[in-house]
N, C-alpha and C positions, 0 to 999 in steps of 0.2 A: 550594612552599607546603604547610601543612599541611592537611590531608584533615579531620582533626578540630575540630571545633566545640569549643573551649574552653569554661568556663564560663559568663564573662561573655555570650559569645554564644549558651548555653542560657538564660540569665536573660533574656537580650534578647524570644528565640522565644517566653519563658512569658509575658514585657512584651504582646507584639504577641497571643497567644493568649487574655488578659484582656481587652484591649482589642476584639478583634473581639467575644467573648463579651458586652459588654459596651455596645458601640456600632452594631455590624451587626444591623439590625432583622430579625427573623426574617422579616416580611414579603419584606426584598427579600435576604434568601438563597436564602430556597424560591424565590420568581422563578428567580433566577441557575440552583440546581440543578437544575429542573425543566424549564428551556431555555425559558422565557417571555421574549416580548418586553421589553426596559427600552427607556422614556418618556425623555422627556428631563429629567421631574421624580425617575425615579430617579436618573440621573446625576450632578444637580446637589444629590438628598439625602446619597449617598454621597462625592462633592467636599467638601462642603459639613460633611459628620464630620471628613473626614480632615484637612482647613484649620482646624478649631478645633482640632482634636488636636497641627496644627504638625508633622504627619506626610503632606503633600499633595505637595510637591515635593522627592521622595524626591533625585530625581538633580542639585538645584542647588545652590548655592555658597550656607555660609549668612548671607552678607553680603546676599544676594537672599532670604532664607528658607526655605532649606533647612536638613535635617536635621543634615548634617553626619555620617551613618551611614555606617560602612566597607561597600564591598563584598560581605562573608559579610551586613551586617544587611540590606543589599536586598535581596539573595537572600532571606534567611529570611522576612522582610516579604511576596514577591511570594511564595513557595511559602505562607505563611501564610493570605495571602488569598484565595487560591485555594482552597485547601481550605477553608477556612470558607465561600464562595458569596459572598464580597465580587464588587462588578460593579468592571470593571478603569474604570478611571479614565480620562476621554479625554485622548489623546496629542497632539489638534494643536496645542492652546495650550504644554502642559506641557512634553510631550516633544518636541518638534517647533522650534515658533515662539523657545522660549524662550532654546533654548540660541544657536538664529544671533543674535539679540537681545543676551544678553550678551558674544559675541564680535565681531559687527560692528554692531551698532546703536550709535545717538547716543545719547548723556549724555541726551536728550531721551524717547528710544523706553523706555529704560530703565525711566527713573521712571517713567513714563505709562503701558506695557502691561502690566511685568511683574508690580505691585501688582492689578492689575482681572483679570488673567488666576487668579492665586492666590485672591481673592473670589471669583471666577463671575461678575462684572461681564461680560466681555467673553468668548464661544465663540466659537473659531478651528476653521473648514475650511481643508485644503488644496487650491488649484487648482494643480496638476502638470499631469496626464493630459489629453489632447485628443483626439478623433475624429483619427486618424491618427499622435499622439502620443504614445504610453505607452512602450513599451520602450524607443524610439530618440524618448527625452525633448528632444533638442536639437534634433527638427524644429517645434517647436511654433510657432504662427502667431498668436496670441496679441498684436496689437500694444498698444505703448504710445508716444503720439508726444507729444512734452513743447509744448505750446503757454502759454508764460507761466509762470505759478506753478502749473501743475497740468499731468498727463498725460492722456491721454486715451486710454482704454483700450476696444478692440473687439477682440471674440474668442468665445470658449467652452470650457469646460472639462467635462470630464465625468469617472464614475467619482467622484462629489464624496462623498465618505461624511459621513453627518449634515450637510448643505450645509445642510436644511431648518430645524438649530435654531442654528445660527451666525448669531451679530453679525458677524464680521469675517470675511477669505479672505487667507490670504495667498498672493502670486501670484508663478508665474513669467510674464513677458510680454517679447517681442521689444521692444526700446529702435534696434537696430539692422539691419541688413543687410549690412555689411560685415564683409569676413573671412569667419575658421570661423564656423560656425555658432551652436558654444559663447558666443562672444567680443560676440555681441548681444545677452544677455539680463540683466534685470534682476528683483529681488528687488521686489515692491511690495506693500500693505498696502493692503485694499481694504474700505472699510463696506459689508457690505451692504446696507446700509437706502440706498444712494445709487442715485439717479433712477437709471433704464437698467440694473440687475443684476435678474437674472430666472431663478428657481430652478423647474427642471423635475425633478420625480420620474422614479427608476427604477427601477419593481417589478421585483423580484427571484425566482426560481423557485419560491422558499418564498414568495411573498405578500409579503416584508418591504420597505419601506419604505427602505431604505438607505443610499441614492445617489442621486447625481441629475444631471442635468446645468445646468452654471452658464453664461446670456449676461448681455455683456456689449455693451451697445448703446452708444454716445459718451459711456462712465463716467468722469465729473470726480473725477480722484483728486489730492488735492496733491501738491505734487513732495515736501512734509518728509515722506511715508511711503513715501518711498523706503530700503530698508535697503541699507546701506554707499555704496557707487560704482555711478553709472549702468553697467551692463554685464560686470557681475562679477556675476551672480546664477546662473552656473553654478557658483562656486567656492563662492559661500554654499548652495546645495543640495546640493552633494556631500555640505559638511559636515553636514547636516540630515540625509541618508539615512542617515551611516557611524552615527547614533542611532537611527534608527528602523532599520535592519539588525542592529544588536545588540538592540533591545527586542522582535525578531520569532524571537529566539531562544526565548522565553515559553516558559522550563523552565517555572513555577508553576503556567502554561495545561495544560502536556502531563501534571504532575504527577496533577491531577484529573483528565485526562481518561483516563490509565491505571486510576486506581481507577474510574470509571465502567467501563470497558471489563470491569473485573476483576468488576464486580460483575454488569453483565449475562450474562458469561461462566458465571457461576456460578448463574444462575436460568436458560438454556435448557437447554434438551437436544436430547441427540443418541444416540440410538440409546437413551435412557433415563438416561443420565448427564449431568452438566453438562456442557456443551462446554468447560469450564475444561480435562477429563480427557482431551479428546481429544487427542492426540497432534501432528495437523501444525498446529490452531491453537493448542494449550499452547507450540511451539514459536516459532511467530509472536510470540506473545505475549512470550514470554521475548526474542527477539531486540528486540524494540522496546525492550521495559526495560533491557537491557542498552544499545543503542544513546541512549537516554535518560538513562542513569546516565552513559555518556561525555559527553555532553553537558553535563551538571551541570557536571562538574568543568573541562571547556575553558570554558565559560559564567564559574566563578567564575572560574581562570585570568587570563581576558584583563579582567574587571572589577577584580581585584585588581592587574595592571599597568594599568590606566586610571586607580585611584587614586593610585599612585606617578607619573603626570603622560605616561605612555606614550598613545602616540597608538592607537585601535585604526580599521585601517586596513584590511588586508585579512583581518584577525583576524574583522571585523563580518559580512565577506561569509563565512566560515566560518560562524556559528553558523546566518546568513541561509537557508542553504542547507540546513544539518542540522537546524535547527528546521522548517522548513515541510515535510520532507520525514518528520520522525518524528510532528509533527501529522496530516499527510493520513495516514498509516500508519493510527496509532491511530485516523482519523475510518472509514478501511475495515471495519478490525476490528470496532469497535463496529456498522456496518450489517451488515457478512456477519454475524457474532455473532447480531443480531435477527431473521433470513431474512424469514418475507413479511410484520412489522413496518416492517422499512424499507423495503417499497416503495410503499404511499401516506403519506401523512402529510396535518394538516389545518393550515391556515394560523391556523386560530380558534384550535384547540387552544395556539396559541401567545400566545395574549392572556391578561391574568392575570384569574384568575377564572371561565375557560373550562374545565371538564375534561370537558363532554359530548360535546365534537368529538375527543377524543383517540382514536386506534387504540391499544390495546394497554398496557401497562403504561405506569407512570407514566415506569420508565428508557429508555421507547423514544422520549420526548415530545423532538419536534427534533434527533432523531440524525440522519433524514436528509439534515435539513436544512442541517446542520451543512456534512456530508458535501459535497455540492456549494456550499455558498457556501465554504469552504474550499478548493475546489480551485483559488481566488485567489490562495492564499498562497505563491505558487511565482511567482508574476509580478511583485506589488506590491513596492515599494520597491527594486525594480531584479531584472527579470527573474533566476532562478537560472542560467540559462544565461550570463547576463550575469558576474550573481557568480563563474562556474567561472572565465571567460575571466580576469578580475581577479585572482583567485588563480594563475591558469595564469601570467600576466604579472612579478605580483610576489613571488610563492613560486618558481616554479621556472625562469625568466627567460628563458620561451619564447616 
């Protein structure tokens, strides 16, 4: 492939550079860049631009209303946004729900979610993860027992991120007990607002709000929100994560948070120079960007064989790995960077409108925080050790 950015796709980058200038409220940038909390009314302001714009469901087919944008324009799009302090877009309806939807959902689920998803009508959490559950995602206990025209769902799920501003869940839940393990579960679609779902908070080390835990007490689900086949809903999840394992690659993400790093680096000091000057972390530094800049280019790579119709398989679990692993990098650097900055930090200081509670300059506001809610991203959407094995298996056929 070519390395270089053609015209048309500098024209595009100036398109997407107008349009943020132009439609990203300067209120919820400085939010973004400043590391303040976003509401769920930011979320759904910034949804809510991008869907009038007909720029919201970058990665769908545009028979569903998608962009119909090559490869290099997501990229430029998601590096774009980032650096302008757009807030990223949530992923459980869009990126997630959407795609198993179009590939095994009914002519029915179609019409009906993927319209209210793209509006903001309908926010989707995902229930995976379980008190005992998470890695080794196939032990989950989670029952759904089909009585008549509806299942009937008793369980709990946890680890629920933004559980508290979600209409809907969609679920993995046990259908059987026989067999593997895998071979019992199924795919279901669950309203929140129905009798017996019961949404518990779980504050987070930074104070935040985040997650939660989800029960499910003799929840009357119909059986039509069932997606695909009773007990095939481990083959519909794989394919859900080999998406959210390529979107966890978040060059865009890592992009800004190099120039932040870059820029703290260059207001402390250290023996009276910037730390930029010093030597073994000017090294650090370069090696992450370097490790970063590879990453671009594998990143565009396997998206530009995704568009030719290529399957990316264990491709996803590469970037999965390389991305969380140059993330947490860069979230170190930035803390060692700030020295006794990053080690309290206020919870307030992260509400918007707050800047009396802040420690320290404005670039140290939620660095640390970062730092430890980040050190998730080595676990989520399938352990990295998991990933290596996958790769070990299917790269080098050990």
């Amino acid at each position: 492939m070519d390395l270089a950015f053609s015209d048309a796709e500098n024209n595009f980058r100036q398109e997407v550079k107008s349009f943020l200038q132009g439609k990203l409220s300067k209120r919820l940038s400085e939010k973004v860049k400043l590391g303040k909390r976003l509401n769920k009314a930011d979320m759904v302001e910034w949804h809510s631009t991008l869907n009038a714009q007909g720029w919201l469901a970058i990665n769908w087919p545009m028979e569903h209303g998608g962009t119909g944008w090559t490869a290099v324009q997501k990229h430029i799009f998601d590096e774009e946004c980032w650096a302008a302090g757009a807030p990223r877009t949530v992923p459980f309806g869009l990126d997630m729900l959407a795609p198993v939807l179009m590939k095994f959902g009914s002519d029915e689920q179609k019409s009906h979610y993927l319209p209210r998803i793209l509006d903001g009508t309908d926010w989707w959490c995902q229930g995976y993860s379980e008190p005992g559950a998470g890695s080794d995602l196939a032990s989950l206990r989670t029952s759904a027992i089909k009585q008549g025209d509806h299942y009937i769902v008793n369980g709990q799920k946890t680890w629920t991120t933004l559980g508290q501003y979600a209409d809907w869940i969609f679920c993995l839940v046990r259908t059987s007990t026989e067999g593997k393990r895998q071979e019992g579960i199924s795919f279901l679609l669950i309203d929140m607002n129905t009798p017996g779902v019961t949404v518990r908070p779980i504050i987070l080390l930074d104070g935040e709000h985040e997650v939660n835990e989800i029960f499910f007490d003799d929840v009357k689900v119909p059986v039509s929100n069932l997606v695909g086949e009773e007990n095939k809903g481990w083959t519909y999840a794989k394919y859900l994560l080999t998406h959210e394992r390529t979107g966890t690659a978040n060059v865009g993400n890592s992009n800004a948070a190099l120039e932040k790093l870059k820029l703290i680096a260059s207001q402390q000091k250290k023996a009276g120079k910037p730390l930029s000057e010093d030597p073994y972390f000017a090294a650090r530094m370069a090696r992450v960007e370097i490790d970063l800049n590879a990453l671009k280019t594998t990143n565009l790579r396997i998206l530009v064989e995704a568009d030719s119709g290529a399957a990316a398989g264990p491709e996803s679990s590469m970037l999965k790995v390389k991305g969380t692993i140059i993330r947490q990098e860069l979230n170190d650097l930035a803390r060692r960077a700030l020295g006794p900055y990053a080690l309290p930090f206020s919870s307030e200081a992260m509400e918007e409108g707050n800047n009396e509670e802040a420690i320290g300059p404005d670039y140290a506001n939620a660095i640390a925080a970062k730092y430890f809610n980040n050190r998730k991203m080595s676990i989520y959407a399938g352990s990295n050790e998991i990933q290596r094995e996958i790769i070990t298996k299917t790269k080098l056929g050990l």
